[in-house]
C-alpha positions as CSV (number, residue, x, y, z in Angstrom):
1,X,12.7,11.8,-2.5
2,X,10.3,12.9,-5.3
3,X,11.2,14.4,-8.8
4,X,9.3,17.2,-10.3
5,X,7.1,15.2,-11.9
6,X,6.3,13.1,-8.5
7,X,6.1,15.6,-5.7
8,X,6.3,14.2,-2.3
9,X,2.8,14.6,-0.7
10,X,2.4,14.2,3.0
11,X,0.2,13.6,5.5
12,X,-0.1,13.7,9.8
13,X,-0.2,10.5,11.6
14,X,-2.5,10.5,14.9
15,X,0.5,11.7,17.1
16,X,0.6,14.9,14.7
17,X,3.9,14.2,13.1
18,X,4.4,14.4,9.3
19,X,4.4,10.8,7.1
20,X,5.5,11.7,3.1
21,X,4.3,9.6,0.5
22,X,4.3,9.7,-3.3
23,X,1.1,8.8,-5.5
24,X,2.2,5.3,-7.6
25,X,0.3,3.3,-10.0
26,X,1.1,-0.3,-10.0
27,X,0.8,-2.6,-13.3
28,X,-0.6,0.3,-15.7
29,X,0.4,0.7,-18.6
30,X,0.0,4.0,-20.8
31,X,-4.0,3.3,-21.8
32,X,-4.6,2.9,-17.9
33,X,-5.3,-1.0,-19.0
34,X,-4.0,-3.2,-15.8
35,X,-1.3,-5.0,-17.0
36,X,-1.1,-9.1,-16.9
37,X,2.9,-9.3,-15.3
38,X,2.0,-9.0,-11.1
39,X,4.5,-6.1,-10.0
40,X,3.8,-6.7,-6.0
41,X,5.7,-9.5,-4.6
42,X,4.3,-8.8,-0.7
43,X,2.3,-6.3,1.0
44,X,3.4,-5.7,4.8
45,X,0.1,-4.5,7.2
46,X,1.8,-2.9,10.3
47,X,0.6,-3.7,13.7
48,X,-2.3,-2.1,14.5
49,X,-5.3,-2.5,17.4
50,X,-7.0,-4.0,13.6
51,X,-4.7,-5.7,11.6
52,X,-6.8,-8.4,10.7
53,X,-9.2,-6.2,9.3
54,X,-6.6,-4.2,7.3
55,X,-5.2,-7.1,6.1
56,X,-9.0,-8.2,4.7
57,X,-9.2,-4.8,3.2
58,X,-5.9,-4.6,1.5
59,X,-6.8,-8.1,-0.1
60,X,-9.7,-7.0,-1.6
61,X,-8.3,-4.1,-2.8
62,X,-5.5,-5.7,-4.4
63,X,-7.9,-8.3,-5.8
64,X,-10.3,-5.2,-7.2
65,X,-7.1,-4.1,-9.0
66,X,-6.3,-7.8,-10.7
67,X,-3.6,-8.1,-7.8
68,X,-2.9,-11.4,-6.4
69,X,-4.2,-10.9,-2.8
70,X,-2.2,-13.7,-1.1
71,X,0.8,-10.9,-1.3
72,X,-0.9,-9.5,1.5
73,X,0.5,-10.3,5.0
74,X,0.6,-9.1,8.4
75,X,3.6,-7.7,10.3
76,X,5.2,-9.8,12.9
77,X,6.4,-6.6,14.7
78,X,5.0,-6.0,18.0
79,X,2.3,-3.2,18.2
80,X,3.9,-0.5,20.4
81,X,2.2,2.5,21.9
């Protein structure tokens, strides 16, 4: 559920069906200056036909941000079709 100030946003998956999401920042603080105290304590990539490569990019991006990457870990659910 969003609040005024964080309207849900959403987008269609492949099938066509709506997925909501909300817009977060992680570790900022009100200067937009990354703050030192880690906030993400894992980072689940679904199963996918690339997970390997989505977990590679998720890393990096969480590094890019002055995350600790090794949050990042693949899903041990089944990909289903």
């Amino acid at each position: 559920m969003g609040e005024p100030q964080y309207p849900v946003k959403s987008r269609q998956d492949r099938d066509g069906n709506e997925l909501p999401y909300l817009d977060i920042a992680v570790n900022m603080n009100t200067t937009g200056e990354v703050l030192l105290r880690p906030t993400i304590a894992q980072l689940v990539v679904g199963p996918g036909p690339d997970q390997t490569g989505r977990i590679t990019l998720a890393r990096e991006l969480l590094e890019e941000r002055g995350h600790d990457p090794n949050v990042v870990v693949g899903s041990e659910v089944p990909l289903k079709w």
